[in-house]
Wavefront OBJ file of the C-alpha trace (Angstrom):
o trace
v 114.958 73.949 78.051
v 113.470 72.920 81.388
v 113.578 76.612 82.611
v 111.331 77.022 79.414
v 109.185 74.833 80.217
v 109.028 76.294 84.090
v 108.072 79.814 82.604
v 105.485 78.657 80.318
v 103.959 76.704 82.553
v 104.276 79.720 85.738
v 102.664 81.939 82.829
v 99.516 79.583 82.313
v 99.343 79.508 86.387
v 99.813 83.119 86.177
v 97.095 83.391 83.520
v 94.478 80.727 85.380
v 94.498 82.737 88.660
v 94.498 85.939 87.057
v 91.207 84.631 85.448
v 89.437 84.512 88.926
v 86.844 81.340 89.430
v 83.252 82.112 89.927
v 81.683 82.154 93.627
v 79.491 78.557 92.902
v 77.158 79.305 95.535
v 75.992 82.125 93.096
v 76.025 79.962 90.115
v 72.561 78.736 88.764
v 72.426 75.043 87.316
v 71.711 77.121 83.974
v 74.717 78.840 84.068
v 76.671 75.934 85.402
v 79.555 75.137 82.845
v 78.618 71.593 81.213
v 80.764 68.468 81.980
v 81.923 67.733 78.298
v 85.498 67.032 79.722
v 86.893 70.541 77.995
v 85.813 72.707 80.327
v 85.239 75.869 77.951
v 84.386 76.275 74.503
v 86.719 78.301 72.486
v 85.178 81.417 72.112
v 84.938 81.651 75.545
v 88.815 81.997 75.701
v 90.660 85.217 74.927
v 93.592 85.926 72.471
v 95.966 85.750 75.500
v 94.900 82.875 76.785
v 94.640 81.123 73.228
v 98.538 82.520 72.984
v 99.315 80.879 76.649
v 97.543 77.679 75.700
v 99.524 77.439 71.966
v 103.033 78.377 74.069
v 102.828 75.125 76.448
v 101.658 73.341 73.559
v 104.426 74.163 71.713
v 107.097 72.727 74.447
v 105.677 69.118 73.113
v 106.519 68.170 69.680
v 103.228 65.778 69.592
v 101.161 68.315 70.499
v 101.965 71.227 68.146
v 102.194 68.853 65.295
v 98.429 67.987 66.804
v 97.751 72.028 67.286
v 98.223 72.608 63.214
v 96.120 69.518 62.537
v 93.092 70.075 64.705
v 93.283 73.152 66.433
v 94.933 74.440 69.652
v 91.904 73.625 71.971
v 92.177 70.065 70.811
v 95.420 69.744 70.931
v 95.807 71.147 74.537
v 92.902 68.547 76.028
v 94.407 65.548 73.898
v 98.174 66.225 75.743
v 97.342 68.300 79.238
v 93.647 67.897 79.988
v 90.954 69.976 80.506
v 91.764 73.868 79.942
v 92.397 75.599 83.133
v 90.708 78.977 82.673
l 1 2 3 4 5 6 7 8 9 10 11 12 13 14 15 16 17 18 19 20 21 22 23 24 25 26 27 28 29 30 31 32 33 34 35 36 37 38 39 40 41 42 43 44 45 46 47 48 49 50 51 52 53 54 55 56 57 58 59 60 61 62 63 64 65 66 67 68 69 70 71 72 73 74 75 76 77 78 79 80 81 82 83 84 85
């Protein structure tokens, strides 16, 4: 189970860095990402990353019974914080 969890969580690493992170000196304030505390909104997000996101989720019993109540975005900020990509 733990070498589950390792692999899920390697793949969301995998997925954040494959993602890139914009060059902030080249960022207007305009297109700045607003501080709401979830860090994307969720059509922003991709089907893969939606899938990575629901797979970590899914390691916690809490939060996937949270995921089919209110969605895998809230879900994932309620247990794990802001979403990494």
């Amino acid at each position: 189970m733990k070498s589950l969890t390792l692999l899920i969580f390697c793949c969301v690493i995998a997925a954040c860095l494959s993602a890139g992170l914009p060059d902030t000196k080249s960022v207007s304030p305009a297109e700045s990402p607003s501080d709401d505390g979830v860090g994307t909104a969720p059509a922003d997000l991709t089907v893969t990353q939606l899938e990575s996101l629901r797979e970590v989720c899914e390691a916690n019993l809490a939060c996937e019974h949270m995921m089919d109540v209110s969605g895998i975005i809230a879900a994932y900020t309620a247990y794990y914080g802001p979403i990494p990509y």
